[in-house]
Every structure is written in structure tokens, then in C-alpha cells.
Backbone as JSON, one array per atom type, in Angstrom:
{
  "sequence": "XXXXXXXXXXXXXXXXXXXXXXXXXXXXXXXXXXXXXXXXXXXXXXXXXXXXXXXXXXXXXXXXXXXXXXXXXXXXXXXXXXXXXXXXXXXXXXXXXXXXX",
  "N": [[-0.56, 23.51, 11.03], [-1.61, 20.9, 11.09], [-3.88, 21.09, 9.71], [-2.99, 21.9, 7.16], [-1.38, 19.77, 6.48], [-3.68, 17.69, 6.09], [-4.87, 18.8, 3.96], [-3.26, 18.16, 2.08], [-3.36, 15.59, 2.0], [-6.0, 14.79, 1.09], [-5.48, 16.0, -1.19], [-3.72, 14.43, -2.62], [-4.56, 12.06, -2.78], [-6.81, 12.43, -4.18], [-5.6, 12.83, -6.53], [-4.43, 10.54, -7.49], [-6.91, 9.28, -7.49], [-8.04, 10.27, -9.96], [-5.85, 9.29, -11.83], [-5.96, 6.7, -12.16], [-8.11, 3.74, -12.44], [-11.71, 2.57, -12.07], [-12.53, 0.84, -14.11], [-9.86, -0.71, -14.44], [-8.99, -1.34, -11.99], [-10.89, -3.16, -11.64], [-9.82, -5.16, -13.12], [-6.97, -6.21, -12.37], [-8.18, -6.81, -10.21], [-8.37, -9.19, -8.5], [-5.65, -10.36, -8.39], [-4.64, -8.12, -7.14], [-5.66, -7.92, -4.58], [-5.0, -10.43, -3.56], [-2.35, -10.51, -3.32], [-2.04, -8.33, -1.74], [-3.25, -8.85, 0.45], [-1.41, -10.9, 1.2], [0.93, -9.56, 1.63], [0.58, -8.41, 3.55], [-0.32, -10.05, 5.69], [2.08, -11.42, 5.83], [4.03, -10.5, 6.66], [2.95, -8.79, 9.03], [3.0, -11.59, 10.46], [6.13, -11.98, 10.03], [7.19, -9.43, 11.91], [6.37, -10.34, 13.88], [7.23, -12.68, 14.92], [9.47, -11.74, 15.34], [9.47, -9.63, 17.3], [9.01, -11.39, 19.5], [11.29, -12.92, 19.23], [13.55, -11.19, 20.2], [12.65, -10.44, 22.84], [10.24, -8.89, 23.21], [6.5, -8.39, 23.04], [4.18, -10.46, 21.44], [1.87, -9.64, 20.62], [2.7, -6.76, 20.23], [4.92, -7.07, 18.3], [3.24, -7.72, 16.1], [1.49, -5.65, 15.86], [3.35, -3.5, 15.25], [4.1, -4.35, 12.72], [1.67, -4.67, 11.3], [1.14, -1.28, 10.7], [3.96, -1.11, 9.05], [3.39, -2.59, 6.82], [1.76, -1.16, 5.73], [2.28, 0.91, 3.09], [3.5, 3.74, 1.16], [1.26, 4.8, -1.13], [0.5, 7.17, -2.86], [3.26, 8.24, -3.12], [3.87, 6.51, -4.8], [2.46, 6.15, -6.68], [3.13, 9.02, -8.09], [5.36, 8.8, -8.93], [5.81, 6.56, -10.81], [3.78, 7.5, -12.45], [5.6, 9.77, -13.46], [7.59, 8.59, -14.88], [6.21, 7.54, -16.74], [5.07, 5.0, -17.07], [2.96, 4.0, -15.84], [0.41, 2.33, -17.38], [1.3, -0.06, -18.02], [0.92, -3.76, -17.12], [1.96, -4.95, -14.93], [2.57, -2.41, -13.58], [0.17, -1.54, -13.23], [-0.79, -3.85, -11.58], [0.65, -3.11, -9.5], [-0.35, -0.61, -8.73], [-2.67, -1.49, -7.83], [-2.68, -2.96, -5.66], [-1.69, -1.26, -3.72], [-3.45, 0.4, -3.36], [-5.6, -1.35, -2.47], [-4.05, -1.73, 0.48]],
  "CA": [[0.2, 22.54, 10.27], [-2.27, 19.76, 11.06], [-4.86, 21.55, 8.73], [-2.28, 21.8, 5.81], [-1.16, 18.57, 6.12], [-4.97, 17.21, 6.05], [-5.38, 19.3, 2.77], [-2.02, 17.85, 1.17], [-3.32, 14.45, 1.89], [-6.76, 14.99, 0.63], [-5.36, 16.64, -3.02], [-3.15, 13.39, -3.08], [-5.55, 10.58, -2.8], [-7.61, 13.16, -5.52], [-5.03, 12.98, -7.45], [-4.56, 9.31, -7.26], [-8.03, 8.45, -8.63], [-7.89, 10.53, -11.32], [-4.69, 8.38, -12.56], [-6.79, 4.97, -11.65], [-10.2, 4.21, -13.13], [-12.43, 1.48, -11.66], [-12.25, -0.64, -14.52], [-8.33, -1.01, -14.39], [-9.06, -2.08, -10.63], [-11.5, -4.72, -11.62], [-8.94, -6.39, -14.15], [-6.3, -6.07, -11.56], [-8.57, -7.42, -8.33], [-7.76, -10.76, -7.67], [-4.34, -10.49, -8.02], [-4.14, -7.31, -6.15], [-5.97, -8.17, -3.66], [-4.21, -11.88, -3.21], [-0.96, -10.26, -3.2], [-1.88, -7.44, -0.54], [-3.41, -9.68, 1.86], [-0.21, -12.07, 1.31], [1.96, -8.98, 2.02], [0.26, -7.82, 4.84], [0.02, -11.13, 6.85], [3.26, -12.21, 5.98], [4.85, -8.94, 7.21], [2.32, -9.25, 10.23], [3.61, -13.26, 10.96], [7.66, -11.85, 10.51], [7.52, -8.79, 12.56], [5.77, -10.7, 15.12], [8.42, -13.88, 15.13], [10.82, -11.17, 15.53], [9.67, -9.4, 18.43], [9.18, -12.55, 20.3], [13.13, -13.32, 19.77], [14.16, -10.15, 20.77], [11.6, -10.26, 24.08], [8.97, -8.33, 23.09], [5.47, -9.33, 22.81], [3.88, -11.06, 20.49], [1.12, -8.4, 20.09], [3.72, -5.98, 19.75], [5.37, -7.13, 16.96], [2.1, -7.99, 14.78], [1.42, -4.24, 15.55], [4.28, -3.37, 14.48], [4.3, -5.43, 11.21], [0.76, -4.44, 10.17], [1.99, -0.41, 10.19], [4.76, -1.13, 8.4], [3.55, -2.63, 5.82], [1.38, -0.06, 4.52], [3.26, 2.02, 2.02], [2.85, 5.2, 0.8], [0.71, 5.03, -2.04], [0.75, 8.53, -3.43], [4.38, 8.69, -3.83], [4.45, 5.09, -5.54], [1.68, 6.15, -7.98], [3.62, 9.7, -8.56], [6.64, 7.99, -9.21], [4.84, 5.37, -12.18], [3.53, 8.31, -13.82], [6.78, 10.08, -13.94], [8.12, 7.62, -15.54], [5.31, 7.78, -18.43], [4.96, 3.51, -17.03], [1.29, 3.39, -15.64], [-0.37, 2.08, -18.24], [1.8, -1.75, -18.12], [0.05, -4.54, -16.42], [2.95, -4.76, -13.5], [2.07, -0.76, -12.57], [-1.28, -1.64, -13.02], [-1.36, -4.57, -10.21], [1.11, -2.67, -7.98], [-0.87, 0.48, -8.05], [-3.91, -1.93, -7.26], [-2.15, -3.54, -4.49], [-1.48, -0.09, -3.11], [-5.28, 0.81, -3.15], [-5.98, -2.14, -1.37], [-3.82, -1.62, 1.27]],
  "C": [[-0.65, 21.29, 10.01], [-3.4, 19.78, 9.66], [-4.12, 21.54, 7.35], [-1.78, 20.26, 5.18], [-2.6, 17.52, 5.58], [-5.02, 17.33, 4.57], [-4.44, 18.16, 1.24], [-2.92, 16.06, 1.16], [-4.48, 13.92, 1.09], [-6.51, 15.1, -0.82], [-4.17, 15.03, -3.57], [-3.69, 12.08, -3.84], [-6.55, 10.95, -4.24], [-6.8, 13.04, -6.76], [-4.85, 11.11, -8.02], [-5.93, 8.49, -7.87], [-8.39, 9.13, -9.54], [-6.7, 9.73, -12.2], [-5.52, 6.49, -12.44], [-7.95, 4.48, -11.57], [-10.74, 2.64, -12.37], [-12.19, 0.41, -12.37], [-11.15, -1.63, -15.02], [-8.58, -1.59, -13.27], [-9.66, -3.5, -10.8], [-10.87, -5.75, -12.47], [-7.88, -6.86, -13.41], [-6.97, -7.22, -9.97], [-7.92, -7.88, -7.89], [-6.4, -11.26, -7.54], [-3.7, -9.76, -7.03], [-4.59, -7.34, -4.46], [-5.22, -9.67, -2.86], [-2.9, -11.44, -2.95], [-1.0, -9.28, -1.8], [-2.25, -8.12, 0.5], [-2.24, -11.01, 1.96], [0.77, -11.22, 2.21], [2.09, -8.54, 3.59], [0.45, -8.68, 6.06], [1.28, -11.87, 6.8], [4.0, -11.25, 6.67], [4.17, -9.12, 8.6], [3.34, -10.47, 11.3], [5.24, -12.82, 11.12], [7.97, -10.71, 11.22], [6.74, -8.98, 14.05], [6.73, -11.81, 16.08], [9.73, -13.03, 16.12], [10.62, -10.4, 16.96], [9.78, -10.04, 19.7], [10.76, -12.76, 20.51], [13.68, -12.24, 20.13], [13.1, -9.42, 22.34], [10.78, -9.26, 24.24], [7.66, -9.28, 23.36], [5.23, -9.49, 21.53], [2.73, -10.3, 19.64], [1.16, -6.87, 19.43], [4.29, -5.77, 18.63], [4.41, -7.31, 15.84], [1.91, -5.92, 14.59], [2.49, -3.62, 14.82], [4.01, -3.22, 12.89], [2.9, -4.62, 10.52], [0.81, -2.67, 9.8], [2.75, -0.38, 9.55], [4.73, -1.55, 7.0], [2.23, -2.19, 4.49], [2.09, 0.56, 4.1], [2.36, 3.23, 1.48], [2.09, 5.08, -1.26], [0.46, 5.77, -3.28], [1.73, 8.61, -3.74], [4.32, 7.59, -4.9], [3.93, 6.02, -6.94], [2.59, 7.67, -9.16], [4.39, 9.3, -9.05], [6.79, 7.37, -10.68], [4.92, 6.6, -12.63], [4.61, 9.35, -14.07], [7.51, 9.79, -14.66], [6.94, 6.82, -17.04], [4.53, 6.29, -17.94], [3.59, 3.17, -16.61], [0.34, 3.05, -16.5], [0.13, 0.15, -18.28], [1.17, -1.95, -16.74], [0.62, -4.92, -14.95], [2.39, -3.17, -12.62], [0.96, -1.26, -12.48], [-1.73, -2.55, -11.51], [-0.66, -4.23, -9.37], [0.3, -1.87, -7.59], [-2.39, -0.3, -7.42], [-3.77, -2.32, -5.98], [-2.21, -2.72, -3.73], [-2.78, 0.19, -2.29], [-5.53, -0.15, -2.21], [-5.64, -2.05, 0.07], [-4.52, -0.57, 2.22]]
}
């Protein structure tokens, strides 16, 4: 199962940069990148607050937080092109955001 799943995840990510060309990323960067490292440490900073008030640790909850707020990538991008929409400048800096993560 481990080996199938490997494969599935492999033909995803393949699939994924065939829908997403380099120089869509580089028009995208600086936003996608400013927005993913916003999402990430803000998600970090509130699932860290939170385990503290509920008597966890404080190391705990960042862990937490920075798992959580990777997303699944592959479905997002499937999703967009289902919907014909990857080509507007919104898909464009989510699916960049994605990548970054």
C-alpha cells in the first residue's frame, strides 16, 4: 500500500507541473510567497496561543499549527482546472501559494 500510495503521489505532483509553468510562478512570486509565509506563521503564532490556553505546550501547538497549515495542493490545483478557472490571476497566486508551501 505504501508503494502505491508513493506512486499516486509522485503522478500528482507530475501532474501539477504540467498545469503550472515557471513563468506563471515568477509573475505570481512575491505575492505568493508573502502570502504563504503570512499563512504559515500566522497559523504557527494561533495554534500555538491556543495550546498554551488549553495547557499544552507551547512547542506543541506551533507543531501543530505548522502541519496544519499545509494544504493539499494536488486536490486544490485539480479542483481549478475542473472548473476550466486556472488561467485568472486569483488561481494563479493561490496555486503559487500552494507550491510554496
Amino acid at each position: 500500500v505504501e508503494t502505491v500510495a508513493q506512486f499516486g503521489v509522485v503522478f500528482l505532483l507530475f501532474a501539477l507541473g504540467l498545469e503550472f509553468s515557471l513563468a506563471k510562478l515568477k509573475a505570481v512570486g512575491p505575492v505568493a510567497v508573502l502570502g504563504g509565509l503570512l499563512q504559515i506563521v500566522i497559523f504557527m503564532f494561533l495554534c500555538g496561543i491556543l495550546a498554551m490556553l488549553c495547557g499544552g505546550k507551547l512547542s506543541e501547538g506551533v507543531f501543530v499549527g505548522s502541519f496544519l497549515s499545509m494544504s493539499s495542493t494536488a486536490v486544490v490545483v485539480k479542483f481549478l482546472v475542473e472548473r476550466n478557472s486556472n488561467n485568472a490571476l486569483h488561481v494563479q497566486v493561490t496555486i503559487g501559494t500552494l507550491i510554496f508551501q
